[in-house]
N, C-alpha and C positions, 0 to 999 in steps of 0.2 A: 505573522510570526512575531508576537508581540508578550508584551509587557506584564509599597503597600503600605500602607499605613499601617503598623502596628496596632494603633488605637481603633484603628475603624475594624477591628475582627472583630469583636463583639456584635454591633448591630449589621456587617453584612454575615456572621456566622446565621441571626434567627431569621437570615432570608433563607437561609439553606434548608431551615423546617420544610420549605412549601415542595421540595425536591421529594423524593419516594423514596424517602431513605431517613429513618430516624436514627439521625448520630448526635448527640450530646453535642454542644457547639464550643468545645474545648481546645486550647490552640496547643499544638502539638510540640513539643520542647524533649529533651536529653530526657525528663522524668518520663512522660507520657510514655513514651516507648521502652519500657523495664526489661530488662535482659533477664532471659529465662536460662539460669544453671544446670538445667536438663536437657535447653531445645538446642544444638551443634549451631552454632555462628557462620556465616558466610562471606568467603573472601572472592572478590571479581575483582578483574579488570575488563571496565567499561569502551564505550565506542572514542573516547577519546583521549583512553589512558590513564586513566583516574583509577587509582586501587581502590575501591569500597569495601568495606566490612559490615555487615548487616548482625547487630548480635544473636535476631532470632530468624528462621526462614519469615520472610514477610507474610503476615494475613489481612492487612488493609493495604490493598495497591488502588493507585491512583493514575490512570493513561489520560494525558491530555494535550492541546497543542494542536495545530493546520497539520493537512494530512496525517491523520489519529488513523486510519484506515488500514496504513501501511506499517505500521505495530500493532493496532491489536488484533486483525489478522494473523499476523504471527505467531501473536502472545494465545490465542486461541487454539493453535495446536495442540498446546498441552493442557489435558484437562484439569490441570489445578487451576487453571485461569476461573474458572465459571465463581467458585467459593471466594477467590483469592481476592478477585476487583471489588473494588466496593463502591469507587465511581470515575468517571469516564467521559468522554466530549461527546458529541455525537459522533455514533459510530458510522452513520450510513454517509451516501452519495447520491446526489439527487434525489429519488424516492425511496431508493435501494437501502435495506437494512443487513446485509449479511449477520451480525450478530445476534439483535433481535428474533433471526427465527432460530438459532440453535444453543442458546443461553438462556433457558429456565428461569431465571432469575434476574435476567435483564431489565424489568420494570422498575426490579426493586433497589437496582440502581440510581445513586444520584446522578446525574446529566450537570455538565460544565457545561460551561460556556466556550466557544472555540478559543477565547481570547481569556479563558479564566486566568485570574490573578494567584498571587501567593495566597492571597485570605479566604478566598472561595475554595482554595485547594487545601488549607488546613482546616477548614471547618470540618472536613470529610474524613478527618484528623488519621490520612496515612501515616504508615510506616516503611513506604517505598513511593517514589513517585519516579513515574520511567516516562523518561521525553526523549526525543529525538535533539540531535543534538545541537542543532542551529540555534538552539535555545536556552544553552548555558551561560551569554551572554545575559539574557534581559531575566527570564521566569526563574532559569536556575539561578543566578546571583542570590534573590529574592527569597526562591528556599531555603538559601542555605540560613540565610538569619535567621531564620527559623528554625532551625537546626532538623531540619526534615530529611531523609535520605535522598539522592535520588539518584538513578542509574541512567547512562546518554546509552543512543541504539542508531542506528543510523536508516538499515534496511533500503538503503537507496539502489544500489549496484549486486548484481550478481555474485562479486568478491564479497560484499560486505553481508549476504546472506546468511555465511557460515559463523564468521565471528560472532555477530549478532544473535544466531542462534543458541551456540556457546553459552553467552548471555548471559539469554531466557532459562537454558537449563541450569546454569546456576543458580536462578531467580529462584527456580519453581522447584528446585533438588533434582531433578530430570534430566540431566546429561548425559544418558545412556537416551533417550526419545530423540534428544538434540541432533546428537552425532546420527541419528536414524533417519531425521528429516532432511538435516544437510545432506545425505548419503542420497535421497531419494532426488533433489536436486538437483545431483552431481552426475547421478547415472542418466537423469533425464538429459542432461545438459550431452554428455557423452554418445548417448545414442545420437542425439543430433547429427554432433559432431561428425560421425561415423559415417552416418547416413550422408555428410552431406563432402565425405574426403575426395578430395581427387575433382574438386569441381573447381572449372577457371571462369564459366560465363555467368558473373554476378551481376545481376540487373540492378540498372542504378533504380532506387526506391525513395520515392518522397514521403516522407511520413509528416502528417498535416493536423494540428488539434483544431476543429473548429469551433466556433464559438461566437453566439450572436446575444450576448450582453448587453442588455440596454436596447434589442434591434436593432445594434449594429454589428454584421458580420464581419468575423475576422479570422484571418487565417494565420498559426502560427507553428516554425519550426522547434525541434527540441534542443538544447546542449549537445555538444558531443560525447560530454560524460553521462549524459542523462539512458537512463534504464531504456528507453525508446530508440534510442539512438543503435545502443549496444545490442539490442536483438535485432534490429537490421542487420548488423554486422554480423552475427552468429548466427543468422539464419539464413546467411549464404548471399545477403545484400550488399549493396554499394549504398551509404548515404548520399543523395545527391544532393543536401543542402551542406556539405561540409565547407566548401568553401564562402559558406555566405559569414562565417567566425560567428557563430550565435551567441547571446549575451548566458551569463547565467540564469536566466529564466528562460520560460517560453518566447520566442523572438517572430514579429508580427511579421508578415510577407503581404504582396501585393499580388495580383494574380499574375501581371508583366513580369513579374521574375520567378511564378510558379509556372508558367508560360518557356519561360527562356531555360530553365531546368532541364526540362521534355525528359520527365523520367519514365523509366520503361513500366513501371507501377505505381501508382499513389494509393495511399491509403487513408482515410480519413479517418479522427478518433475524433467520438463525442462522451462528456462525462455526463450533460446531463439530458441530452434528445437520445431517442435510437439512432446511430448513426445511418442504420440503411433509408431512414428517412431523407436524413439530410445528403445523400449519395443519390438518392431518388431526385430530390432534387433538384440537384446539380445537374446530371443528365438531362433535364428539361433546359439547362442556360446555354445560350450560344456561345458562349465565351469557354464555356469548359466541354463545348462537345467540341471544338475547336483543337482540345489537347489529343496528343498521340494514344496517351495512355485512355481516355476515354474512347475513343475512335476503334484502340484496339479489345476493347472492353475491359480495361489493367484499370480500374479506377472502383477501389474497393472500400467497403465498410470494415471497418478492425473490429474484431469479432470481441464478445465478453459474453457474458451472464447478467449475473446482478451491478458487476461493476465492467468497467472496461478490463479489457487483459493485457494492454498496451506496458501500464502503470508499475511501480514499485513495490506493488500489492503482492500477496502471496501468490497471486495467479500469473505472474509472471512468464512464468513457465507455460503453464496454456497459453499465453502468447505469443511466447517463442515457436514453442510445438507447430502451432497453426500457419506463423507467419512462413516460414519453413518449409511448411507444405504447399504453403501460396507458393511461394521463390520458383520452388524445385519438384513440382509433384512429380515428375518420374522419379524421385529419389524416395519417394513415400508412398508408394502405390497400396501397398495394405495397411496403411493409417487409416484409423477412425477416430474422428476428432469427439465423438461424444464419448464413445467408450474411454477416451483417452481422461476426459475432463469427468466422468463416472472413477475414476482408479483415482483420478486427484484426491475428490472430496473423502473418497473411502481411506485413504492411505493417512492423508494428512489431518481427517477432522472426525474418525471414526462412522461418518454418514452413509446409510446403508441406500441400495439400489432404490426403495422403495421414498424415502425421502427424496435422494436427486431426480428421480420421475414427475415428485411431485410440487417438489419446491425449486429445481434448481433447472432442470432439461426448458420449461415452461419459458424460461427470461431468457434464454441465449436471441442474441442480434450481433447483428451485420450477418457478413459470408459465411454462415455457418449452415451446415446440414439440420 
């Protein structure tokens, strides 16, 4: 979550040549961006309270920033996104590209750097740049010399979905889509809910990211506020690492206090193995055939697609949906978790039967049908 010379725009702007994107390498200023007397101006308020005026609807937007995945998912529902970006950080996750299969014009985007700077970002010479907003401190300060727009989004929490969405359709003149995809959210969220009233025996659920970085494996819990956390809870769970006070990031565990937990389910989330892999292999350790939950066969792969559906990604919701049905399956007896994740893509990304057959049913892992 990081970090211009002013002078140095010029020669890192004609590194920006070598990107798929030929933009003049002109640094972007009050003039650059000429206010159109015909095009209607746009007023928001942002993720962090900031009024913005934009004088014309934006046509060069700029998404960039750690975890990029989790906006421009989002930003992706509405189809002005495809014309409207003009360059972007990597969009994908481990090998996974969700964007690149259903944006036409993806190549022809420039590509940042996760960590791109102010200069690398007006080379591309927006007239909106939308971050998340951890990063109003270091990048945002930085644009603003530059006098560059930029809009904060948060997209972390289920709460913050709606607002956020809000947003986007201000961004994109789309406030009637907005209010359409929040709604679609909202009801999914509802059905849950519904399906899941009147229930008192909430199995305590460890939810576990693995990760073996460098070859060394490590096991970690999530925040209490964190998006993994909160679908435990709404999908009829007990977190059973709440009393460990996790820090605000991922917080590392040891197997002796994943052990001392003895939760009635674990679930393991991997971002960049298949996680039934790494669940396969666990089953083979004597130390984790040793847990209750394995013993009782509760020792599961978090299911996804292209990405995990654990995350703060648009799939969120297929995460919920699924874990839910893990929790409580007598409460979900005529769920279908494919047809379920077929209605996703079609609802929220226009993607017909015949694409998720062929692009998207193929990548689903973990416990999934």
């Amino acid at each position: 979550m990081k970090r211009f010379v002013y002078a140095c725009l010029i020669s890192l702007a004609l590194l920006s040549a070598c990107a798929p994107q030929n933009n003049p390498p002109a640094v972007p200023s009050e003039q650059s961006i000429p206010t159109n007397p015909n095009s209607p101006s746009i007023t928001l308020t942002d993720a962090l309270g900031r009024k913005v005026t934009l004088p014309n609807p934006p046509k060069r937007i700029v998404i960039t920033g750690k975890a990029l995945i989790m906006v421009v998912d989002a930003v992706y529902m509405f189809p002005e996104a495809s014309s409207r970006i003009t360059a972007l950080g990597n969009a994908g996750q481990g090998t996974s590209n969700f964007i690149s299969l259903i944006d036409p014009s993806y190549a022809l985007k420039a590509t940042l750097q996760q960590d791109a700077g102010a200069e690398q970002i007006a080379a591309a010479r927006p007239d909106l740049v939308i971050l998340k907003s951890y990063l109003a401190e270091t990048l945002g300060k930085s644009l603003e010399t530059l006098k560059i727009p930029i809009v904060y989004v948060d997209f972390e929490t289920p709460e913050q979905y709606e607002r956020d969405l809000a947003i986007l359709g201000k961004v994109f003149q789309n406030e009637a889509l907005a209010r359409q995809i929040a709604a679609y959210y909202q009801n999914k969220v509802t059905e849950i809910q519904t399906a899941l009233k009147g229930v008192n025996d909430k199995p305590r659920v460890l939810m576990l990211y693995y990760n073996d970085k460098d070859g060394a494996v490590a096991f970690n819990v999530p925040p209490m506020a964190w998006m993994q956390t909160q679908i435990v809870q709404m999908a009829g769970g007990e977190p059973a690492w709440s009393s460990a006070n996790p820090s605000s990031g991922w917080t590392k565990v040891t197997l002796e206090q994943i052990a001392a937990w003895d939760a009635d389910q674990i679930f393991i989330i991997s971002y960049n193995k298949n996680p039934s892999e790494v669940v396969a292999g666990l089953k083979t350790d004597p130390q984790w055939q040793a847990l209750r939950a394995t013993q009782q066969n509760h020792l599961y792969a978090f299911s996804g697609d292209l990405y995990s559906w654990d995350q703060p990604d648009a799939r969120w919701i297929l995460g919920l949906s699924w874990l839910a049905t893990r929790l409580h399956p007598d409460r979900f007896t005529q769920f279908d978790m494919v047809q379920e994740a077929q209605q996703f893509y079609q609802t929220l990304y226009g993607l017909d039967a015949q694409f998720f057959e062929s692009k998207i049913h193929p990548t689903f892992k973990g416990d999934l049908p």
